[in-house]
C-alpha positions as CSV (number, residue, x, y, z in Angstrom):
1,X,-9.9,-34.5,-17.8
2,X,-10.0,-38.3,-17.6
3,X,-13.9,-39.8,-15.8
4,X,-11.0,-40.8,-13.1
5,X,-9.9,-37.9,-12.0
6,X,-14.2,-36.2,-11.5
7,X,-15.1,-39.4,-9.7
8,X,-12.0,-39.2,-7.7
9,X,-13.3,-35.6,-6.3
10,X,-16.8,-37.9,-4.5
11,X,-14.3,-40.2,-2.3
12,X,-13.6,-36.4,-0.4
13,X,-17.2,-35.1,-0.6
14,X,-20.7,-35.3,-2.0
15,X,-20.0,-31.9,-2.2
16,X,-18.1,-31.8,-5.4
17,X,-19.9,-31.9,-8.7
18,X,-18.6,-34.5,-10.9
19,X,-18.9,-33.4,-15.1
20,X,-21.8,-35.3,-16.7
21,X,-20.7,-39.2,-18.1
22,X,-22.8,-41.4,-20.2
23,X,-25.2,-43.1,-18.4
24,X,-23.0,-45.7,-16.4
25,X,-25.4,-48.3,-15.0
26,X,-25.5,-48.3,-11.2
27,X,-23.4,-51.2,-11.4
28,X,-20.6,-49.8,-13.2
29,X,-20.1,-46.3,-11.2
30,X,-20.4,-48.7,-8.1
31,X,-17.3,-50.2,-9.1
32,X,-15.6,-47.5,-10.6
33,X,-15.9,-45.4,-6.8
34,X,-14.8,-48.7,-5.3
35,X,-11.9,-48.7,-7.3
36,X,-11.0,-45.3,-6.9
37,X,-11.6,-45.1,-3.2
38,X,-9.6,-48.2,-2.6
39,X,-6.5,-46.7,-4.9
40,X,-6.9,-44.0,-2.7
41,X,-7.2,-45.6,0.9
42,X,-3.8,-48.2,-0.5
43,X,-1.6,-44.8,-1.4
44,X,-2.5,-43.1,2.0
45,X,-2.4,-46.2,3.6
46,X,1.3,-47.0,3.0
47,X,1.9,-43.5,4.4
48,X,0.5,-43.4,7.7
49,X,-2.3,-41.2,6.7
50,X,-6.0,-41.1,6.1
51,X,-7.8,-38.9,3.9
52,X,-9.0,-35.6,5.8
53,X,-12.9,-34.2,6.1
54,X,-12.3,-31.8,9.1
55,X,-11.9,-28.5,7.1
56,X,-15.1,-27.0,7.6
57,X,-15.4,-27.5,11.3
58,X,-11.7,-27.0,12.4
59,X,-10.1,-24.5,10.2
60,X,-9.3,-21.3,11.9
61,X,-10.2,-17.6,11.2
62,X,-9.3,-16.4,7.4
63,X,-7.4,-13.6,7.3
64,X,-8.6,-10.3,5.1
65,X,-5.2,-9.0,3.9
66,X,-4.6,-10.5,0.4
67,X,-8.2,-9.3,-0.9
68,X,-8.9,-8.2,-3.6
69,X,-12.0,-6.5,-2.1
70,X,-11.7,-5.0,0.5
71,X,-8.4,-5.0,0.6
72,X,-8.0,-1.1,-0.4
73,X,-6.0,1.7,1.2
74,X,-7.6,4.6,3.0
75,X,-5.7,7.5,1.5
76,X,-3.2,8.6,4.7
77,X,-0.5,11.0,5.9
78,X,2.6,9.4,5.4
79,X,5.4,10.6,7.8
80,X,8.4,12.3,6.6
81,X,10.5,10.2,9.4
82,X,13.1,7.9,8.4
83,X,14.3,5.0,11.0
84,X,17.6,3.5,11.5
85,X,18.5,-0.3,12.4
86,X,21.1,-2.6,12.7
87,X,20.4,-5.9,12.0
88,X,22.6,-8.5,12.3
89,X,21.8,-11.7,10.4
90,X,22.9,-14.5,11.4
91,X,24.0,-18.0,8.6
92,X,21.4,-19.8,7.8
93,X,23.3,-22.9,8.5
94,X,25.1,-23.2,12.2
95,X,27.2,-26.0,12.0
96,X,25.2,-29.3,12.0
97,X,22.0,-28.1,14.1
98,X,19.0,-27.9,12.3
99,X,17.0,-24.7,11.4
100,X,14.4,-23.6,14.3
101,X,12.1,-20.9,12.2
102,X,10.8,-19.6,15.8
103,X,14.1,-18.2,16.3
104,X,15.6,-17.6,13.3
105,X,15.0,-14.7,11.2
106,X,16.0,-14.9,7.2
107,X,16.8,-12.1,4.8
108,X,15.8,-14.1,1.8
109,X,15.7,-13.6,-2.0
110,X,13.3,-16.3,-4.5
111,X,15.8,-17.5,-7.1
112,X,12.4,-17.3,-9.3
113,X,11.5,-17.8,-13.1
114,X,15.1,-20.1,-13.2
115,X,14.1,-23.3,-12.8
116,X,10.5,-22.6,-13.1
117,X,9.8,-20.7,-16.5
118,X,7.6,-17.3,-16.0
119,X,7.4,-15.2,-19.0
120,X,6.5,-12.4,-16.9
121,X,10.4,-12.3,-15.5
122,X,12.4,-13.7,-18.9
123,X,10.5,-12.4,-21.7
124,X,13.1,-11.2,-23.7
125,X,14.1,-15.0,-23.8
126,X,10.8,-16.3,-24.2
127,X,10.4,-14.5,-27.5
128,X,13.7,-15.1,-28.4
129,X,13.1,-18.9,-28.7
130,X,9.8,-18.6,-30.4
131,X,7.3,-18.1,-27.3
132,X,5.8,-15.1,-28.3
133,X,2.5,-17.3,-28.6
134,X,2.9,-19.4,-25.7
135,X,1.2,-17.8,-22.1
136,X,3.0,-20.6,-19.6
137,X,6.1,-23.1,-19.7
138,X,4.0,-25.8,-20.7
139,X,2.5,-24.4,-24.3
140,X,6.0,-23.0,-25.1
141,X,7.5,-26.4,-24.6
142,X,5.1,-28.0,-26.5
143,X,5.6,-25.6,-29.2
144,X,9.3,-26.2,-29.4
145,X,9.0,-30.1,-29.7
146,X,12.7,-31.3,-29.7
147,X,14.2,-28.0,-29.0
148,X,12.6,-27.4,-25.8
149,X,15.4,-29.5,-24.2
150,X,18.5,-27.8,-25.6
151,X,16.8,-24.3,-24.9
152,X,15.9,-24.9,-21.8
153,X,18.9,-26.5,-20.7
154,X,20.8,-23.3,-22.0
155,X,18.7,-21.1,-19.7
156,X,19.1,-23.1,-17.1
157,X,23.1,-22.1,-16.9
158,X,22.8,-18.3,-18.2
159,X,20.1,-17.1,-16.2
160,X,22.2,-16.7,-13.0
161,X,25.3,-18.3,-11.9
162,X,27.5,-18.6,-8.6
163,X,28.3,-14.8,-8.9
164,X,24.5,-13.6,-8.4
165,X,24.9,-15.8,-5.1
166,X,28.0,-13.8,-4.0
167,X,25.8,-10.4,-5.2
168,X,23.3,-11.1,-2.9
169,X,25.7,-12.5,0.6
170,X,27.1,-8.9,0.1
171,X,24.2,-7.1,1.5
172,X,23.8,-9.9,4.4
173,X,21.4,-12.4,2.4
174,X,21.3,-15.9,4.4
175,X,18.2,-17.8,2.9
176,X,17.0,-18.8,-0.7
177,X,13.8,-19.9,-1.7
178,X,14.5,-21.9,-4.9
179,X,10.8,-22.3,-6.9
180,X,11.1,-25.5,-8.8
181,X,8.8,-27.6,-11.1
182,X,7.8,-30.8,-10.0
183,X,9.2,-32.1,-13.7
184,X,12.5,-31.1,-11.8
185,X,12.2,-34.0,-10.2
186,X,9.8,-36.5,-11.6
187,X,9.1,-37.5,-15.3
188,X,5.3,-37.7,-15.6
189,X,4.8,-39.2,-19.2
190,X,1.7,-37.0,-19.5
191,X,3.3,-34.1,-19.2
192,X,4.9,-31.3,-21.7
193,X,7.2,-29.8,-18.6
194,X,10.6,-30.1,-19.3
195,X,12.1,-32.9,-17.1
196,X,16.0,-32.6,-17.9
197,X,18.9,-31.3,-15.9
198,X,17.4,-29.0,-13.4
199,X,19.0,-30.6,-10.2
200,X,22.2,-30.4,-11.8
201,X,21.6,-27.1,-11.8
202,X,20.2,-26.7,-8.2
203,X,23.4,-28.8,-6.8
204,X,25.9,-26.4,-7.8
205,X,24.1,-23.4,-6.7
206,X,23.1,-24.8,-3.4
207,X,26.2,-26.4,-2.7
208,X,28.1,-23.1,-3.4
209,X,25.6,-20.6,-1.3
210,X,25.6,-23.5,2.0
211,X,29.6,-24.2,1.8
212,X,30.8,-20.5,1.2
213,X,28.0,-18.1,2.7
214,X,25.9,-20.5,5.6
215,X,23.1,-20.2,3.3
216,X,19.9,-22.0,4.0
217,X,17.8,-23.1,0.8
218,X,13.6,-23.5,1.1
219,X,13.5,-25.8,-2.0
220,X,9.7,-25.4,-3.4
221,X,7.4,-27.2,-5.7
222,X,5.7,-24.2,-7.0
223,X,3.4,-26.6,-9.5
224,X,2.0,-30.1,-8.9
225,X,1.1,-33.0,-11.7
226,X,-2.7,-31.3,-13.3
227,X,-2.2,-27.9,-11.6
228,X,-3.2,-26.8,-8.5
229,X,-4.2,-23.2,-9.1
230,X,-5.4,-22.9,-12.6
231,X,-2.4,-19.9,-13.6
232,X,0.8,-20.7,-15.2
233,X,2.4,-20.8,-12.4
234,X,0.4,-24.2,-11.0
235,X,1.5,-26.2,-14.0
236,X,-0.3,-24.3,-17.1
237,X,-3.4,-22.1,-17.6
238,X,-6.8,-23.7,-16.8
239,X,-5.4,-26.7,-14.9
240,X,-6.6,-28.4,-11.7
241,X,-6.4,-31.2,-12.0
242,X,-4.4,-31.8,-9.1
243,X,-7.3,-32.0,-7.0
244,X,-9.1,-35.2,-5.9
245,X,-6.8,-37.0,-8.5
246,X,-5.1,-40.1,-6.7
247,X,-2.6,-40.5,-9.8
248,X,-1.3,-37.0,-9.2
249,X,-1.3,-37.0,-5.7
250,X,1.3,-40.2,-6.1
251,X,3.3,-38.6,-8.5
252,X,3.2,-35.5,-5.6
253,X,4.4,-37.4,-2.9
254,X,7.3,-39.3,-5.6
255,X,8.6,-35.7,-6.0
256,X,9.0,-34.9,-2.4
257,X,11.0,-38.1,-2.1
258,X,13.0,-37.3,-5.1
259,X,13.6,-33.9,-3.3
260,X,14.5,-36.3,0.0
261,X,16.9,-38.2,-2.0
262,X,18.3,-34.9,-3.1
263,X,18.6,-33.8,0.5
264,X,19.6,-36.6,1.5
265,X,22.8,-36.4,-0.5
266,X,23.8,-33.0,-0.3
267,X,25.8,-33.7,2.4
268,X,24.1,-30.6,3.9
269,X,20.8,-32.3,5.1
270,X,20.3,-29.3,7.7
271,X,20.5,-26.8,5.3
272,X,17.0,-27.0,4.0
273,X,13.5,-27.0,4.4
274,X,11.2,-28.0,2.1
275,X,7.7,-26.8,0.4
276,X,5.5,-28.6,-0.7
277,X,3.1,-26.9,-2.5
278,X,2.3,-23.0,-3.8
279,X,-0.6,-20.5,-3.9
280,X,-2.6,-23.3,-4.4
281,X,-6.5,-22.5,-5.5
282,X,-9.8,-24.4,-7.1
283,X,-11.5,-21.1,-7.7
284,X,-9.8,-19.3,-10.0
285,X,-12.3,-16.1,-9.7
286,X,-11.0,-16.2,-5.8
287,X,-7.3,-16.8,-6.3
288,X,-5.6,-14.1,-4.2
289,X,-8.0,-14.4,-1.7
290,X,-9.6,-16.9,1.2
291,X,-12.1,-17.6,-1.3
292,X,-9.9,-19.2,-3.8
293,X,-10.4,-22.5,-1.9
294,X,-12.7,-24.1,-1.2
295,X,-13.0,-26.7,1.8
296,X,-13.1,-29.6,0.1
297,X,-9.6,-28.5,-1.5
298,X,-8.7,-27.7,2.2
299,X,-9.1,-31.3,2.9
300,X,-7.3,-32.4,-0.1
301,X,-4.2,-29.9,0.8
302,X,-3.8,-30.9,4.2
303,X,-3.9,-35.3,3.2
304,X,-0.9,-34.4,0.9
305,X,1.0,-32.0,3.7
306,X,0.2,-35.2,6.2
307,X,1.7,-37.1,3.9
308,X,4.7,-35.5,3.0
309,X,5.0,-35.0,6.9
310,X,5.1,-38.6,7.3
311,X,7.9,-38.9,4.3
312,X,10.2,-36.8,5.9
313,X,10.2,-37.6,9.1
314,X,11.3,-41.5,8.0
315,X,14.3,-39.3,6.6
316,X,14.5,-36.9,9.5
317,X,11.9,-35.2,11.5
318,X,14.4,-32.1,12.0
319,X,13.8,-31.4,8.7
320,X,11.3,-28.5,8.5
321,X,8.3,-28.2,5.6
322,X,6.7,-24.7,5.0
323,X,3.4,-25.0,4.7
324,X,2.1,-21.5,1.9
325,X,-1.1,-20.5,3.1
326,X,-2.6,-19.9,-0.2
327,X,-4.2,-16.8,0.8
328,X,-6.0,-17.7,3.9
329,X,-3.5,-16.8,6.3
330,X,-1.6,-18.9,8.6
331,X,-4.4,-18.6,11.7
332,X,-6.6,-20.6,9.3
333,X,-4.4,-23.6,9.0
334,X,-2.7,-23.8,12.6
335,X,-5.6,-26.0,14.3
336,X,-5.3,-28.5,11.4
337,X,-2.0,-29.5,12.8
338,X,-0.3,-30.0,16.3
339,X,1.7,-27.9,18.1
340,X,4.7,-30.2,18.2
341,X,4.6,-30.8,14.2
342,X,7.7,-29.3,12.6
343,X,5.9,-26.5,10.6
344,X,6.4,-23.2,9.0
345,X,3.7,-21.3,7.6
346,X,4.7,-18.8,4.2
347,X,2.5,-16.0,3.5
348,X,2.6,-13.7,0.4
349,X,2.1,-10.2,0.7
350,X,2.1,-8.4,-2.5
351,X,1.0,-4.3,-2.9
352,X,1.0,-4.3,-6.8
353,X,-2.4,-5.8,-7.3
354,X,-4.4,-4.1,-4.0
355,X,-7.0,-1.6,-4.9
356,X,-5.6,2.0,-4.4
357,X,-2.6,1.4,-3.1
358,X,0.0,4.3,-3.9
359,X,3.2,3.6,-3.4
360,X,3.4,6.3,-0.5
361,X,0.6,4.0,1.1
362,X,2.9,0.8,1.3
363,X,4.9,1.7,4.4
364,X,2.4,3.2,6.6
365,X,0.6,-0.8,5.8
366,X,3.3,-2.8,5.9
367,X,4.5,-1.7,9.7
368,X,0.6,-2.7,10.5
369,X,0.5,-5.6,8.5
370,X,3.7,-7.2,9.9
371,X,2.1,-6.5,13.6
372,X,-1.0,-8.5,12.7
373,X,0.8,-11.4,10.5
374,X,2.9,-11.7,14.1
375,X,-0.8,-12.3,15.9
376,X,-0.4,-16.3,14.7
377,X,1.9,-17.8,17.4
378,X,1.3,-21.6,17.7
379,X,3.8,-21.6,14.6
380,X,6.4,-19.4,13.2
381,X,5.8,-17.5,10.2
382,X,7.6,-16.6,7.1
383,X,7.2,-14.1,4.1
384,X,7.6,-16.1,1.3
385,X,7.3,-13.3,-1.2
386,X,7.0,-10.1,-1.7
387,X,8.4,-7.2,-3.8
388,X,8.7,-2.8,-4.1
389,X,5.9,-2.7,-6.7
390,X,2.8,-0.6,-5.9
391,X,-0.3,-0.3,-8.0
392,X,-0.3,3.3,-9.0
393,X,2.8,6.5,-8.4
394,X,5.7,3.9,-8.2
395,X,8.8,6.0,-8.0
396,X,12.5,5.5,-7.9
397,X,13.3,7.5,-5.0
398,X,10.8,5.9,-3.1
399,X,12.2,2.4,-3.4
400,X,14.9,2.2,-0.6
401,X,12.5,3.4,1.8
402,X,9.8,0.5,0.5
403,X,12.7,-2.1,1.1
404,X,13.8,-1.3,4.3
405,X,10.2,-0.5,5.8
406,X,10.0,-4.3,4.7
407,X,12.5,-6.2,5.6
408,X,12.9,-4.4,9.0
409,X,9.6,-5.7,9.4
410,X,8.7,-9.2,8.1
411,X,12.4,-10.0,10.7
412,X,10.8,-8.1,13.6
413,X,7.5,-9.4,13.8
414,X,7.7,-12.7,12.2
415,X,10.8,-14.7,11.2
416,X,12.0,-12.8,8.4
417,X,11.2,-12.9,4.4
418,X,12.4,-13.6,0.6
419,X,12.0,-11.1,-1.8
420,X,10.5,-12.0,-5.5
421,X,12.8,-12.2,-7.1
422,X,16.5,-12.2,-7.6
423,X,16.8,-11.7,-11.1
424,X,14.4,-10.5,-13.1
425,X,14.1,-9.3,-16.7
426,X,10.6,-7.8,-16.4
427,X,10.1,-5.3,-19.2
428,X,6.1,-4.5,-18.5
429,X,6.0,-0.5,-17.4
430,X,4.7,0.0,-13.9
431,X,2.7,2.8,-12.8
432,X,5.1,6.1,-12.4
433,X,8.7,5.5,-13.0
434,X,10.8,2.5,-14.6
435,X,9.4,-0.9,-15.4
436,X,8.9,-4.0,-13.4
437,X,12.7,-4.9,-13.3
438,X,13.3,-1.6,-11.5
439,X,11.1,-3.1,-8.5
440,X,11.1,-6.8,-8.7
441,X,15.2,-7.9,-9.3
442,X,17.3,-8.0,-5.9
443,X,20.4,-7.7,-8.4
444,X,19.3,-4.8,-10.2
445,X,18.0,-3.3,-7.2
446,X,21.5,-3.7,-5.0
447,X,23.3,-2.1,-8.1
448,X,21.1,0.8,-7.9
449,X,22.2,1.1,-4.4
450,X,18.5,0.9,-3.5
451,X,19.4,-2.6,-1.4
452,X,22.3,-2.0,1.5
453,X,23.5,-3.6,4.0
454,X,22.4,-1.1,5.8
455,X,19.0,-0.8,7.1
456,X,18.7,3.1,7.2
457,X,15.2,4.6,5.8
458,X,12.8,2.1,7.4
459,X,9.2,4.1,8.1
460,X,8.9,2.2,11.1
C-alpha cells in the first residue's frame, strides 16, 4: 500500500489509523496532507460533490438479518400447505419510458462468474487453465502472464451464449443483473485484471435480451480499483485499498462513465440501471454483516454514490443507480439521500451461511423476511441475490418449493429479485443431496423442472 493511499484515509477522519512511516518532519506530512486533500477537493470538485462526514449522525437503523450472530433459526413447524399464484411479469423495457423500480417488479437472474471470474462457479475451467493454485481472478491472471488474454477471452464466449438468454425468457425472466469488473471497462496499469473484450461480450447479450425479450439489464461493478471488501470478489483477497484512495476513486468514477458511454450507445438507454458498487466492506471479520463497515467507509461510499449521481444525471437523470446495501440494510442508507433522488436499494439475502438454518426452515423465514425488507418505503427495494442453498438437510424435492416461496415473495413485498446465478458449474457438495450447481444455476435448475412458469408450491 503506497504512504498515499494511509494518508489519504485522515482527509475523511482522525479516526482512521494511518500504518507507521519514517519519521516525516512536520513539514513534510504537512505538505503531503495538503496535497492529498487538495487532489481530493479538485476530483470532487469537478463533480458537484463534497466529501461526506454525516455517517455517524444520520445513518438510519441497521438491519439484523444478514448476521452471522444472531442470525439463527429457531427450529419451527413448517406447514404442509402449498400456495398457488399467478404472476404476470411484465418486459422490463416498455417502449421508450424509463424503468420506475416503485412499480415494477423483476424476475431476475445474475449472469454471474461470466464476466467476473469466481472459481467457486467455473472451477472445472479454472483448473483446466492452470488455476488450481490461484484463490481469485487476479492471482490466476497473473499466473498465466500472456495467456490470460486468450483464455479469458475464450471463456468469455463459451460460458453462455444468446441461447441461455432465450432458456431463461421461457419461464417469464424480464431483468438481468450482469456483475462486471471494473477492468471491463477501464485499464488501470496497476492492475493484473484482465481488461480485453468484455463489452464486446456484454453488447451482444444485452442487445439480444432488450430487442427480442424487453429485457432490462442492472449492469454492476462488483469490484473497484484496490478492492473494496477484502474477498475475491472486491478485486482479489486482502485488498482495500479502495478506501480513502483519491487515485482509485478517479479511476471509479472513469468506469462509470465508460459504462455511460456504453449506455449511451446502446441505442437502448432506458433499458438499464446501473450499480455502482458490491458488498462492499473494511472489516473483513464483519463482512456479511452491519459490522463490516465502518462509518468512515460509510462516508467514503456515499462521496462516490454522490458522485456517480451527478455523472449520470449530465447523461440523463431517468437513469436509475442501485445502491447494494452492503449488509446494513436499506433503512440505514435512506436518510443519506433525498427522497426525489433516483435510487434503488439491492439487498442480499442468502440462507447457506446462517447458523442453523435447515432447509425446511427457509420458507417459514423468507415470507417474514420479505414483510420486514418491505418496512423501508422512502425508496424501492430490490433483491439482488439470492439462491435455494441452505446450510444443513438440502434436498432435491424441497427445491421447487424454496424457489417459489421466493420469488412470490421478494415481487410481493418489494420490487422483485435476481437469483445467483444463471449458470453455474459449482462442484462443492452441499449439505444433503446434490452439489452446489443443483441449487445455485437458473439453467440447471429450469431443466430439472424445479423453475416454472408457474408459480404453484409457494409456502406463503
Amino acid at each position: 500500500m503506497r504512504v498515499s493511499l494511509l494518508l489519504s484515509a485522515a482527509v475523511l477522519s482522525t479516526g482512521i489509523n494511518a500504518a507507521p512511516v519514517a519519521n516525516p518532519t512536520p513539514g513534510l506530512l504537512s505538505g503531503l496532507l495538503t496535497t492529498i486533500t487538495n487532489d481530493l477537493n479538485r476530483l470532487l470538485t469537478s463533480l458537484g460533490v463534497k466529501v461526506r462526514t454525516d455517517a455517524a449522525k444520520l445513518h438510519g437503523a441497521t438491519i439484523n438479518y444478514h448476521d452471522q450472530s444472531p442470525f439463527t433459526f429457531p427450529v419451527v413447524t413448517p406447514s404442509l400447505r402449498r400456495f398457488v399464484h399467478d404472476i404476470i411479469w411484465g418486459k422490463g423495457v416498455n417502449g421508450a419510458n424509463f424503468i420506475n423500480w416503485r412499480t415494477f417488479k423483476a424476475n431476475g437472474a445474475n449472469l454471474g462468474g461470466w464476466l467476473e471470474k469466481e472459481k467457486t462457479h467455473d472451477p472445472i475451467w479454472w483448473d483446466s487453465v492452470g488455476g488450481a493454485d490461484a484463490p481469485d481472478e487476479w492471482t490466476l491472471c497473473e499466473s498465466l502472464g500472456s495467456a490470460c488474454g486468450p483464455a479469458f477471452e475464450a471463456r468469455y464466449a463459451s460460458f453462455l451464449n444468446t441461447s441461455t438468454i432465450d432458456k431463461l425468457a421461457s419461464v417469464g425472466v424480464n431483468t438481468l443483473r450482469i456483475p462486471t469488473t471494473y477492468a471491463a471497462w477501464i485499464n488501470v496499469p496497476s492492475s493484473k485484471l484482465w481488461h480485453g473484450n468484455q463489452q464486446a461480450y456484454l453488447k451482444t447479450i444485452t442487445d439480444y435480451a432488450i430487442t427480442k425479450y424487453g429485457m432490462h439489464i442492472i449492469v454492476g461493478l462488483h469490484s473497484l480499483p484496490g478492492g473494496v471488501n477484502n474477498l475475491d470478489i472486491g478485486e482479489a483477497l486482502l485488498h482495500d485499498a479502495w478506501f480513502y484512495s483519491t487515485e482509485n476513486l478517479n479511476y471509479s468514477f472513469q468506469a462509470i462513465n465508460a459504462i455511460l458511454s456504453f449506455i449511451k450507445s446502446s441505442g437502448h438507454m432506458n433499458a438499464f440501471t446501473i450499480a455502482p458498487i458490491n458488498e462492499a466492506s473494511d472489516n473483513l471479520a464483519g463482512f456479511g454483516s452491519a459490522a463490516g463497515l465502518s462509518d468512515n467507509a460509510t462516508n467514503w461510499v456515499n462521496t462516490y454514490i454522490d458522485g456517480c449521481l451527478k455523472q449520470i444525471a449530465a447523461v440523463d437523470k431517468r437513469i436509475p443507480l442501485m445502491l447494494q446495501d452492503n449488509f446494513k440494510g436499506a433503512s440505514y442508507w435512506a436518510p443519506f439521500y433525498d427522497a426525489s433522488t433516483n435510487l434503488v436499494f439491492d439487498s442480499h439475502v442468502y440462507y447457506f451461511a446462517a447458523a442453523g438454518t435447515y432447509s425446511e426452515y427457509v420458507n417459514p423465514a423468507v415470507c417474514g423476511q420479505a414483510q420486514y425488507i418491505a418496512g423501508e418505503t422512502k425508496f424501492p427495494v430490490f433483491i439482488g441475490e439470492w439462491s435455494l442453498q441452505a446450510m444443513y438437510n438440502n434436498t432435491f424435492e424441497g427445491r421447487k418449493s424454496v424457489f417459489d416461496t421466493q420469488r412470490y415473495a421478494w415481487q410481493k413485498y418489494v420490487a422483485g429479485g435476481a437469483f445467483w446465478t444463471a449458470v453455474s458449474y459449482a462442484t462443492a457438495a452441499v449439505d444433503g443431496e446434490g452439489t452446489q450447481r443443483d441449487y445455485w444455476s437458473y439453467i440447471d435448475l429450469i431443466n430439472a423442472g424445479v423453475i416454472t412458469s408457474a408459480t404453484n408450491a409457494s409456502y406463503c
